[in-house]
N, C-alpha and C positions, 0 to 999 in steps of 0.2 A: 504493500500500500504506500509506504514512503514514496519509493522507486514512480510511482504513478501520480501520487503530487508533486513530486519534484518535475517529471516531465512536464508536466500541466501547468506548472509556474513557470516554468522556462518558454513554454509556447505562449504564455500570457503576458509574460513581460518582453519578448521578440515582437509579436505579431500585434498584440491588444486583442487577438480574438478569445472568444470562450472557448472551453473544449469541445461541446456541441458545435460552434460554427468550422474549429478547426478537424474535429471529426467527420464532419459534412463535406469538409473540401482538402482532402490531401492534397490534391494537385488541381489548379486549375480545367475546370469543365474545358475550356480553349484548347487543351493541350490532347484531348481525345476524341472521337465522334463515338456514340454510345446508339447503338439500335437495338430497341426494348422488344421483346415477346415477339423471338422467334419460334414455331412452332415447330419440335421434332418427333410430336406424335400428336396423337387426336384428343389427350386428357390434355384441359387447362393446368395440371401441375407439370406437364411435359414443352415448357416453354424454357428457352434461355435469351440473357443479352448477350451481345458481345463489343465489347470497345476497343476501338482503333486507335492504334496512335498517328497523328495526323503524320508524323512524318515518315512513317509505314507506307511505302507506294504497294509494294508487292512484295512476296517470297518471308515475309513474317512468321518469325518464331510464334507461335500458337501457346498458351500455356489455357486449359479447362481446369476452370478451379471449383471444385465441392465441398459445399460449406457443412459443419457439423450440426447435431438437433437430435442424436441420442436417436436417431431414426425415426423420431415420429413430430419432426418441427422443424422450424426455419424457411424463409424465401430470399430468391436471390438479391432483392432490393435492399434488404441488410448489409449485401457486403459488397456495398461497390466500392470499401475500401481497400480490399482485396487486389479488385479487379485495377482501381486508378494504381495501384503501388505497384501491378506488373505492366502498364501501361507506363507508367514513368520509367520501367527499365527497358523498354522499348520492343515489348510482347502484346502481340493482341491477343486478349484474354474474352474467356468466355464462362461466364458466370451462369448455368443451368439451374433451378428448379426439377425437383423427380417426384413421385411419388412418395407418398409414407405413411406411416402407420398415423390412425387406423385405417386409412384407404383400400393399403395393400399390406403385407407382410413378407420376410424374405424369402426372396431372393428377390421380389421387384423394382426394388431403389437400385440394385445392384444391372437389372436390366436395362433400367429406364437411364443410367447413367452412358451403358453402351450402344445405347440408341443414339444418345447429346454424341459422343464422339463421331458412332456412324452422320451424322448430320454436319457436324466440324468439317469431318474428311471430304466429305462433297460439297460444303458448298461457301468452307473458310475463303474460296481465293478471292469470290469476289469483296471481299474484305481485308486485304493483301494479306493475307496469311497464307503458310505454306501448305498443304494438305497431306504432307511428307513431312513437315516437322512440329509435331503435336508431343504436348508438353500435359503431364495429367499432377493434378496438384492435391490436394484436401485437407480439412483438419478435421481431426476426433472424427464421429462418425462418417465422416469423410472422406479422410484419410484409410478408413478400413475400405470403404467403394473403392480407394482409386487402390489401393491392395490387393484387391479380388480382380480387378480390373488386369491389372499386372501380372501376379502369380497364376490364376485361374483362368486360362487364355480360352474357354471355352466361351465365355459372356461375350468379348469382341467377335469371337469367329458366330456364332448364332445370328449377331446383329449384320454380321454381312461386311466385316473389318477385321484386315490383316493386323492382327497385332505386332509385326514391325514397323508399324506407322509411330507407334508411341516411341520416342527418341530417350524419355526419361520421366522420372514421377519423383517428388517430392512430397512426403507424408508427414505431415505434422499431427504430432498429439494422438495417436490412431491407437484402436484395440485390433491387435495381430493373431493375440493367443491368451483366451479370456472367457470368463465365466458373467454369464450373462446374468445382473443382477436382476429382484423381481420386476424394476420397475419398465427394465426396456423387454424382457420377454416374452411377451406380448406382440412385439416387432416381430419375433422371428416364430411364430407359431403356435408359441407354448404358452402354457396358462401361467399364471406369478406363481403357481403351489410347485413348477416342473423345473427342477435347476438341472436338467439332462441336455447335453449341447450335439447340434448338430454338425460332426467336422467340416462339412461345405462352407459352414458360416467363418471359419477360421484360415485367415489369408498364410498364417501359418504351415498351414498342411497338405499346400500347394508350392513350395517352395524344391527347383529342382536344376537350379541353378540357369534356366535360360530368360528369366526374369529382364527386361529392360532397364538400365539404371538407377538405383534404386535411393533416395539421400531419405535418411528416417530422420528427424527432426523432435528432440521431445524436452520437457523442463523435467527439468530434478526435483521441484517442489510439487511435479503435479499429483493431485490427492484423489483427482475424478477418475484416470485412466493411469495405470504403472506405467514406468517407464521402462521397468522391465518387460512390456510388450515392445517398445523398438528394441532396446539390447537383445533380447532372445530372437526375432526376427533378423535383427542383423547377424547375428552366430550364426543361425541355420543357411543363410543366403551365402554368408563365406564359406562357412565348410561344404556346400554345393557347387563352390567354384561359380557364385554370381558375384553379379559387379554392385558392390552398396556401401554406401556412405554411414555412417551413424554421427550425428552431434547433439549430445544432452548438454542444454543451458542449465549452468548450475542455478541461477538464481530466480528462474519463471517457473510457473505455475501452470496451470490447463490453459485458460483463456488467455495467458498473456501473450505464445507461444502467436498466436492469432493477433493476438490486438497488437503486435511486436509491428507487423507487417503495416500498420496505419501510420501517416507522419508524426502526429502529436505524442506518438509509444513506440517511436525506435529507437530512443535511447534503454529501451528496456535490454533490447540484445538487438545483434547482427541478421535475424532472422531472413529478411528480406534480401539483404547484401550475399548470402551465404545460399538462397536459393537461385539469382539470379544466375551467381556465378555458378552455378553446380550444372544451370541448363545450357548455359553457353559452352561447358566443358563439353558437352556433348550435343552436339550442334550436328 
């Protein structure tokens, strides 16, 4: 909490903005063009945006970012902080909406995610993105989609997408290898009395080393998701002979690992600088 007034005083005494106005505008709206509620399926929760960086002519690094909501919450209009902080490093990003509980339960979010990408792939260019360099991102429940997404190469192939399109993923805050507590079980099928797991739901038990580049992202203080789901996820992906990164911020939390990526809270950690460069290494 220090850590996040002290940000907020320093953005209050640089800019004169409030948090609220400086949370609303990481980067100048000028600096992107944002086209709302695209549709990559026929449910209204199967819509994404996607924002250009005006000086994006063509052939644009792609990065699809999936926000967290413990599987049954959240929309994309929440985080177009997300989206403005990869458009400032000079990615057009695409912020989706999926289904979720109680609408649907798993595996659908996880479909409805491979759908958003099948849609990227066709039809990012005219939005100068590359359609050959797609970038998968998420936090917390999120980051376990763009997981499954990864390791579990069945979901893209179903949707009608080579999964060597995806160039690299960055996971923040994600449950890999996890006991579903009673409150999200529900999500995945089961009733709050049934702590019995299904290993499909566990991006862990797909892990076989042909994985796409993989950077696990997690705080050391976080209390909602262990961080020993990235460290165990990262062990099994090396001794498999995959290619993956692991960085635990000693000093962040769940949410902040996220809020890191916003201008007014990067002094919390490198979050964003550290994802940037991880997608340019593999370009």
């Amino acid at each position: 909490m220090k850590r996040l007034i002290l940000c907020l005083i320093s953005i209050f005494c640089v800019t004169g903005c409030t948090k609220y106005q400086a949370l609303d505008a990481t980067i100048p709206a000028c600096c992107y063009k944002q086209t709302k509620n695209l549709a990559y399926g026929t449910d209204p929760r199967q819509q994404l945006d996607v924002y250009r960086p005006l000086n994006v002519h063509h052939n644009g690094k792609v990065v699809i970012f999936f926000y967290g909501g413990s599987w049954d919450s959240g929309q994309k209009e929440n985080y177009r902080f997300a989206a403005e902080a990869l458009t400032e490093k000079g990615f057009v990003a695409v912020v989706p909406d999926y289904r979720v509980y109680p609408q649907v339960t798993f595996p659908a979010f996880v479909e409805d995610a491979a759908q958003a990408v099948r849609w990227v792939h066709a039809n990012i260019d005219a939005f100068g993105g590359d359609p050959n360099r797609i970038y998968l991102m998420g936090h917390s429940s999120g980051a376990h989609i763009v997981a499954l997404l990864a390791l579990d190469h069945h979901y893209l192939k179903d949707a009608g997408v080579d999964p060597g399109i995806i160039r690299a993923v960055a996971a923040l805050s994600g449950p890999y290898d996890f006991k579903i507590n009673p409150d999200n079980r529900m999500a995945f099928g089961k009733s709050s009395l049934d702590p019995t797991m299904d290993p499909d739901t566990q991006p862990i038990n797909f892990v076989d080393g042909t994985n796409p580049p993989m950077l696990l992202q997690h705080g050391a203080k976080d209390k909602g998701v262990s961080p020993g789901n990235s460290q165990r996820l990262a062990d099994k992906i090396k001794a498999a002979g995959g290619d993956v990164k692991l960085i635990i911020y000693p000093k962040l939390d769940h949410p902040e690992v996220a809020m890191a990526l916003a201008f007014p809270f990067r002094c919390l950690g490198p979050v964003l600088h550290d994802t940037a460069a991880f997608f340019r290494a593999h370009s």
